[in-house]
C-alpha positions in Angstrom: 96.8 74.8 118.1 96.7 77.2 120.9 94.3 79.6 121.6 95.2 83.0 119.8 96.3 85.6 122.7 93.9 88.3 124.0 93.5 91.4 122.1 93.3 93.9 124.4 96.8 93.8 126.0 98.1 93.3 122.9 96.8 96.5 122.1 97.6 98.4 125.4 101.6 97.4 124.1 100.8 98.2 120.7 100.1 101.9 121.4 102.6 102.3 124.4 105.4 101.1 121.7 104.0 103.5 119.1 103.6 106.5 122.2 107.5 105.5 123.1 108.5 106.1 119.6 106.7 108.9 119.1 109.3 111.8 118.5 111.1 109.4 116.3 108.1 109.0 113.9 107.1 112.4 113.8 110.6 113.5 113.2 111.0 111.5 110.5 107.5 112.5 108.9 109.1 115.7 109.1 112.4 114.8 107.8 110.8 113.2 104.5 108.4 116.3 104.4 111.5 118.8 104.1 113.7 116.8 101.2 110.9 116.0 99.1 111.7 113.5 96.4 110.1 112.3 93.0 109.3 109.2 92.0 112.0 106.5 91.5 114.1 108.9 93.2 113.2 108.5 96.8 116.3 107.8 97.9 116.9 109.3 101.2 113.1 108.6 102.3 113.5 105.0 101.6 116.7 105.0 103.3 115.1 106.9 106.6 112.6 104.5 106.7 114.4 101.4 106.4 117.1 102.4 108.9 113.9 103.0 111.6 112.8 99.1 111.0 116.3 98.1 111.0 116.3 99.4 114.4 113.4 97.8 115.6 114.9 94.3 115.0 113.1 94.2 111.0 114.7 92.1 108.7 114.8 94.6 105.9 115.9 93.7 102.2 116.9 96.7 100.2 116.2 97.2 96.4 114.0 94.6 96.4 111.9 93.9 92.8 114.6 95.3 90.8 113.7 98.8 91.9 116.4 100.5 94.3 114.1 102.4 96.4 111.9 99.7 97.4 112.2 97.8 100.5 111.2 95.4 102.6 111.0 94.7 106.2 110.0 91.4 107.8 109.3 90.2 111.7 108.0 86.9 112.9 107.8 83.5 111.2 103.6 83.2 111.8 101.4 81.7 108.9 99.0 84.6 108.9 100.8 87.5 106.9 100.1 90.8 106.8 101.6 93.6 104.7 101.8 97.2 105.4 102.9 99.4 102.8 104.7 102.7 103.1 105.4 105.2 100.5 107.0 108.3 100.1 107.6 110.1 97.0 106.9 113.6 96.3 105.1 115.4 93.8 106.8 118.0 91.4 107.0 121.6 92.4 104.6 121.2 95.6 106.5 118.6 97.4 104.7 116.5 99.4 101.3 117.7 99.0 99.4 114.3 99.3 100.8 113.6 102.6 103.5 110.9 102.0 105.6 111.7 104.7 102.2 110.8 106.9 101.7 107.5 105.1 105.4 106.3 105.6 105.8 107.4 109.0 102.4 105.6 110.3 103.5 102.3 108.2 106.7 102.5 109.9 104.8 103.0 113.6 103.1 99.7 112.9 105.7 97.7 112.2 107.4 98.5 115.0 104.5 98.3 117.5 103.3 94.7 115.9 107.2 93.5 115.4 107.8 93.2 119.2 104.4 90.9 119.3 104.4 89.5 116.3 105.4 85.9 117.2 102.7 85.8 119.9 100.7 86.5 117.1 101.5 84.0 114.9 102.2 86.3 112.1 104.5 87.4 110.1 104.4 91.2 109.1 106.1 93.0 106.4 106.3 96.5 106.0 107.0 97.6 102.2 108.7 100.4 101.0 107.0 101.0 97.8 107.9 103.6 95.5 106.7 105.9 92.7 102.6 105.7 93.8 102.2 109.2 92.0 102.0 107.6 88.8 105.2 105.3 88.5 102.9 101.9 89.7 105.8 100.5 92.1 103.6 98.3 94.1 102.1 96.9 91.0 105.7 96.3 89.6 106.5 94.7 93.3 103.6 92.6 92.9 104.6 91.6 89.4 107.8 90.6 90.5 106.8 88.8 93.7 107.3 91.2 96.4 104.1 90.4 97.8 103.4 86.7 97.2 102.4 85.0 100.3 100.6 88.2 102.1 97.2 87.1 103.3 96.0 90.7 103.6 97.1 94.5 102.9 96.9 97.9 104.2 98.0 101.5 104.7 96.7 104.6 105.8 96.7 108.2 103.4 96.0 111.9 104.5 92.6 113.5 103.7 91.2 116.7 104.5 88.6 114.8 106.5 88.6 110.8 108.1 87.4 108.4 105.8 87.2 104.3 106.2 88.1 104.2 102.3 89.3 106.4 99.6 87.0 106.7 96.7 89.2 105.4 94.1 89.3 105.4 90.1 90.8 103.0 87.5 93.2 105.4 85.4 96.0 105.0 82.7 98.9 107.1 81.7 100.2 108.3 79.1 102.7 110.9 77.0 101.1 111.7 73.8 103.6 112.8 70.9 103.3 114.6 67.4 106.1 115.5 65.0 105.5 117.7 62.0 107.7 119.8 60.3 109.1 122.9 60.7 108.8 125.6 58.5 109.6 129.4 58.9 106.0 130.5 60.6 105.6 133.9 58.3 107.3 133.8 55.1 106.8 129.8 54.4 103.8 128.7 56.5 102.9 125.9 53.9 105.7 124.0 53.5 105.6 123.3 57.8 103.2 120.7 59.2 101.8 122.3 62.8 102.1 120.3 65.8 100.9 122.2 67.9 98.0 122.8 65.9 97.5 118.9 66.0 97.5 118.9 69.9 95.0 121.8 70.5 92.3 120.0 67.8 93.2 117.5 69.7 92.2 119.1 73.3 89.0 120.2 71.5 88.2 117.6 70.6 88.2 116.2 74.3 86.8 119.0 75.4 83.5 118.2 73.1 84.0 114.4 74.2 83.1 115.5 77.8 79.8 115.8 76.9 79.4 111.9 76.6 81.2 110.9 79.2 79.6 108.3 82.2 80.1 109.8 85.7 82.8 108.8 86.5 84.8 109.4 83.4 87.3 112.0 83.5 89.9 113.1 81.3 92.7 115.3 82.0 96.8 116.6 81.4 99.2 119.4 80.6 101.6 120.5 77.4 104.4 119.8 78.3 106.1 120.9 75.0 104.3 123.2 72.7 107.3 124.5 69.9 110.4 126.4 70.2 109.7 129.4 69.1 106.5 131.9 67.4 108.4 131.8 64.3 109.0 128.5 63.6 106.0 125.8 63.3 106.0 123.9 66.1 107.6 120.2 64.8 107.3 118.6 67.8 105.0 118.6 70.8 104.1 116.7 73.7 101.7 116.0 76.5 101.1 114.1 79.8 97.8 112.7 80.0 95.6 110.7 82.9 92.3 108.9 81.7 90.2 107.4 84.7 86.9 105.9 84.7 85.0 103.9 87.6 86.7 100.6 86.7 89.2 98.5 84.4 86.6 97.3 83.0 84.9 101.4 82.4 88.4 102.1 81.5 88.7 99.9 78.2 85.0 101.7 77.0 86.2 105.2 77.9 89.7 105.3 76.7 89.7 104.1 73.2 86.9 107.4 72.9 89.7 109.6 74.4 92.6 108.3 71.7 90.3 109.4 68.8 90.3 112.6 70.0 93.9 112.5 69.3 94.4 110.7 66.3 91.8 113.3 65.3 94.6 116.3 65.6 97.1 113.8 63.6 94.4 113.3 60.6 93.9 116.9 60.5 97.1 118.2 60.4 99.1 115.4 59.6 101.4 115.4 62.2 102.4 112.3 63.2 100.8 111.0 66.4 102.7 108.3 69.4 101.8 107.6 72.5 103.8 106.4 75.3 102.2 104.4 78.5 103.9 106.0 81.4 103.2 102.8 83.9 100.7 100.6 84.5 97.7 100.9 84.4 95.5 101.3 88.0 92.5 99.5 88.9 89.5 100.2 91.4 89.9 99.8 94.7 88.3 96.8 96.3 88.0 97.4 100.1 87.7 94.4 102.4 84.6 95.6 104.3 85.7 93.4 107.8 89.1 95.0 107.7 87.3 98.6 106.9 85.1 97.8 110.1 87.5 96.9 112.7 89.7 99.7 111.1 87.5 102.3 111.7 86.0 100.9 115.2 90.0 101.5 116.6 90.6 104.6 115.3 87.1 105.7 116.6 88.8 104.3 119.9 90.9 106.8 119.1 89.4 109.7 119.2 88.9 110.2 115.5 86.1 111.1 113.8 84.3 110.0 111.1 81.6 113.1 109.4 78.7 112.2 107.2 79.6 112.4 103.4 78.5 116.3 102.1 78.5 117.7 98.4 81.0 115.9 96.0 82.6 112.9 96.9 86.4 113.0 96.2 88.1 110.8 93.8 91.8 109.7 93.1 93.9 106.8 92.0 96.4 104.5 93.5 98.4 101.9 92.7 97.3 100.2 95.8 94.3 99.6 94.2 95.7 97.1 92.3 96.9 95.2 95.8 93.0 95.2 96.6 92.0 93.1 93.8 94.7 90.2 94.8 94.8 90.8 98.5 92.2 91.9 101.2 93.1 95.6 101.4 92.1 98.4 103.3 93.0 102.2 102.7 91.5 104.7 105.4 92.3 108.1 104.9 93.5 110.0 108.2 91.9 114.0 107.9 94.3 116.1 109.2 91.5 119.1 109.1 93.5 120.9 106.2 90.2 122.5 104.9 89.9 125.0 102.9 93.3 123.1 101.4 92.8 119.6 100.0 95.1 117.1 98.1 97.3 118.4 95.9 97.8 122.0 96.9 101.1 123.8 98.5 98.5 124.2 101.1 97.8 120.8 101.8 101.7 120.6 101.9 102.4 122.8 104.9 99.1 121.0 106.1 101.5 117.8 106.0 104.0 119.2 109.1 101.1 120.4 111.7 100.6 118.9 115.2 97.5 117.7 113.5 99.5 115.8 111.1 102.4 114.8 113.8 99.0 113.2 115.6 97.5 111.2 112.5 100.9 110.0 112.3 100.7 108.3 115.8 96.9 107.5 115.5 97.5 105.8 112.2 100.0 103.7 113.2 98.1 102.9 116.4 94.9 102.2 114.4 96.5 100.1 111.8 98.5 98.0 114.8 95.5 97.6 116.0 93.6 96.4 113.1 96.0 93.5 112.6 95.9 92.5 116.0 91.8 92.0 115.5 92.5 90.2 112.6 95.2 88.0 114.5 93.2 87.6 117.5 90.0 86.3 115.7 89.9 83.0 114.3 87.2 83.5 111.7 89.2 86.7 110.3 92.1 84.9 110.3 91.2 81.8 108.9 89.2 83.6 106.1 91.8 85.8 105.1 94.6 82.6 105.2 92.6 81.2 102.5 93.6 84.0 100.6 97.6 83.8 100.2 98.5 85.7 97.1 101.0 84.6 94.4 102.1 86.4 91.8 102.5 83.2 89.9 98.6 81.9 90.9 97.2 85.2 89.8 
């Protein structure tokens, strides 16, 4: 076998490719930033996105896994595979608050910078479209469905307030929790109605008191999203979305259960009767490959991006990328696009999301990510360690 090409030329192309497309990255970071969509629904983002790797000479599959907003986009024939995984969807009422638009654009900047060297890498990169990562799990269901056998290693990049090498992650489940009761006219007949909304708030209580117990890293939170019809009628039927998280899977099945009782408390008190309903799968902890994290961070460091000392809290979240980590070498940097006082998850953070600073951690991502691979490629011990590695849905 050949010796693997130099790095640093490779590199030089890489970011003049990703400099040349430029206005057609940022614009469509913009684009999906001004027609937010929700999960499952991403349909014009998916669309955008695939049409830009189309371009670039991508072999792109649409609708792939069963799920019509998923995608993905292939170059090269190499051994060594690499997947780079985009999403887009928005969150509800505050559009793209968490910076999607940044994450797809920068996945589709490094698959078009690595496309055009990809087979004097000897890889073969895929770019995937992956839907529904604010709670839906679509990379999970891609994975279950065998979207992402044979990738030897994983990554993407995700806006931050401030540059990370990895995002703090948390296992967490989801979940709609139902009661039904019985109506009854509030005032003249009170006794003969069974209170669901009563059931829900001994419920909320009751996880209120719970807190007390919890490890560190257990939280424990969701809204009403149906609390009755009217003052006076008892409430027959209400509802709620709720997220548990805790450090780990593992955490996860010790804390939950704990959080249930709480309640099936508000059904034995009341009577009401109590039904949950899973609203996706369930996400893991995030296992970063520390090599990848390393070169990661040395190239956008190259870069001109900086990485601050931790200070006060450390910030938490979930992915379903998480669950990629503990099947395939995975990386997930977080770009900071120096949003502060506005973080994650605010309408702040969502006009922070269509800044020149953003429009630049677009480019750098996709630069640094490009990069990254072509240090894995390039280096025979990465690259044979992380061959050894091919995931298959079917081999676990």
């Amino acid at each position: 076998m050949s010796a693997p090409p130099s790095a640093s030329g490779l590199k030089e192309r890489a970011a003049t490719r990703v400099q040349e497309d430029g206005e057609l990255l940022v614009g469509l970071s913009h684009r999906i930033h001004g027609e937010p969509e929700l999960a499952f629904r991403e349909v014009s983002a998916s669309a955008w996105c695939a049409e830009e790797l189309d371009g670039a000479g991508l072999r792109v599959e649409t609708g792939v896994a069963d799920l019509p907003t998923a995608f993905v986009a292939t170059a090269g024939s190499g051994p060594f595979v690499v997947g780079i995984c985009a999403e887009y969807d928005a969150l509800p009422d505050i559009g793209h608050a968490c910076g999607h638009n940044i994450i797809a654009s920068s996945a589709i900047g490094a698959g078009r910078a690595l496309a055009a060297l990809a087979d004097e890498l000897g890889i073969t990169v895929k770019v995937f479209g992956t839907p529904a990562e604010e709670g839906g799990g679509g990379k999970i269901l891609m994975m279950e469905r065998g979207a992402f056998d044979g990738v030897n290693a994983a990554m993407m990049v995700h806006p931050a307030p401030a540059e990370l090498d990895r995002m703090p992650c948390l296992a967490v489940e989801h979940y709609d929790v139902v009661y039904r009761g019985k109506e009854a006219h509030a005032s003249a007949f009170p006794e003969r109605g069974i209170n669901a909304a009563d059931a829900l708030t001994v419920a909320q209580v009751a996880v209120g008191l719970l807190r007390q117990h919890a490890e560190e890293h257990d939280q424990v939170h969701g809204i009403v999203t149906l609390g009755g019809a009217a003052p006076n009628i008892v409430p027959a039927h209400t509802e709620a979305k709720y997220y548990v998280r805790a450090e780990s899977l593992e955490a996860l099945e010790r804390w939950s259960p704990r959080v249930k009782r709480c309640f099936e408390a508000g059904s034995v008190a009341t009577g009401a009767m109590l039904e949950f309903r899973p609203q996706g799968p369930t996400y893991s902890e995030f296992h970063t490959d520390e090599a990848m994290a390393a070169l990661y961070r040395s190239n956008a460091e190259a870069l001109g991006r900086e990485f601050p000392p931790p200070r006060g809290r450390t910030m938490s979240g979930s992915t379903d990328m998480a669950n990629v980590s503990l099947a395939i070498p995975s990386i997930h940097p977080m770009l900071g696009i120096d949003s502060l006082p506005a973080v994650n998850h605010q309408p702040e953070f969502t006009a922070a999301a269509a800044t020149p600073v953003a429009d630049r951690a677009v480019l750098d991502g996709a630069t640094a990510m490009a990069w990254t691979v072509i240090d894995l490629a390039t280096s025979a011990a990465e690259r044979d360690r992380l061959c050894e590695r091919s995931y298959s849905f079917a081999g676990g």
